[in-house]
C-alpha positions in Angstrom: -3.5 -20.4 0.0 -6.3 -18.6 -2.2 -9.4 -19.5 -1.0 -11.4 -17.5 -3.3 -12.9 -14.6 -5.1 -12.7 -11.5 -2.9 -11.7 -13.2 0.1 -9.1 -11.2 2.3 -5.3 -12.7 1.9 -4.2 -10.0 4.6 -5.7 -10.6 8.6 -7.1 -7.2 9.5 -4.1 -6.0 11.5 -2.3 -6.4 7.9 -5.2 -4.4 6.5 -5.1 -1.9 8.6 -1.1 -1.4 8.6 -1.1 -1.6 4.7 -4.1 1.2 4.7 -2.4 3.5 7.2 0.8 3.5 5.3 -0.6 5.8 2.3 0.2 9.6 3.1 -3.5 10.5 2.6 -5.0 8.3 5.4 -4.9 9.5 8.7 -7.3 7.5 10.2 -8.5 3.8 9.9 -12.5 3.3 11.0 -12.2 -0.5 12.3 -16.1 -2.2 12.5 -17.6 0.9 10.3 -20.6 0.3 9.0 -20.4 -1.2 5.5 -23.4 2.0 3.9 -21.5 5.6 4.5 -24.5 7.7 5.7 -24.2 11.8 6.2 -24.3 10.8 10.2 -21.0 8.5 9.8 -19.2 11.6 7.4 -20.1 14.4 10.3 -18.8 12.3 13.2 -15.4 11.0 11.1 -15.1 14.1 9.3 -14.6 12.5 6.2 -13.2 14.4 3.3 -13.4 11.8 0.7 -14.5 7.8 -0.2 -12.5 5.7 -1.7 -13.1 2.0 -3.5 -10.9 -0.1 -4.5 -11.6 -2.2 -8.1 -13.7 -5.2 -6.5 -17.2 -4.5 -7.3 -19.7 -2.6 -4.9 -22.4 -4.8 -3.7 -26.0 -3.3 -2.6 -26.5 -2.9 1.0 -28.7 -5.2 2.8 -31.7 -3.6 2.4 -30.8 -3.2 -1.2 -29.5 0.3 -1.5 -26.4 1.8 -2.5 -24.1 1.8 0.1 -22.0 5.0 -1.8 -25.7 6.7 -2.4 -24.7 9.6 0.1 -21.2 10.3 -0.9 -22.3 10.6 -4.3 -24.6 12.9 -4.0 -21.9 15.1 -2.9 -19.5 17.2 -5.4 -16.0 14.6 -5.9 -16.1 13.3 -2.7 -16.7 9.5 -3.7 -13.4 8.5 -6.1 -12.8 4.8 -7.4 -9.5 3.7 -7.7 -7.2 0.8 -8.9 -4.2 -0.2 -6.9 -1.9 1.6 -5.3 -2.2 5.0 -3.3 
């Protein structure tokens, strides 16, 4: 049953199976917070940011939640479906 626009179809387990079976991910962040901050990028060691084709909604203070990883040389990629 579809109960709407942007609301999950997969439970989280699903999610996170589904997103650990692409080559490039080698590690799923459950509970991260929903702004990616230089703080959260040193402590993961994040090499790059993806988004899928939903749109990006402001933080709730109103900010970009991407602002950091943009600022940074192709480290912030958005993407259609697949991997």
């Amino acid at each position: 049953m579809y109960a709407g626009h942007n609301y999950p179809i997969m439970n989280l387990h699903e999610r996170v199976l589904s997103v650990l079976a692409c080559r490039y991910v080698s590690e799923v962040v459950i509970g991260a917070p929903y702004s990616v901050d230089k703080a959260l990028m040193d402590h993961f060691k994040v090499d790059l940011v993806l988004h899928g084709n939903t749109p990006v909604m402001p933080a709730e203070d109103g900010s970009d939640p991407y602002a950091y990883p943009k600022s940074l040389v192709s480290v912030v990629k958005f993407i259609g479906v697949g991997c």
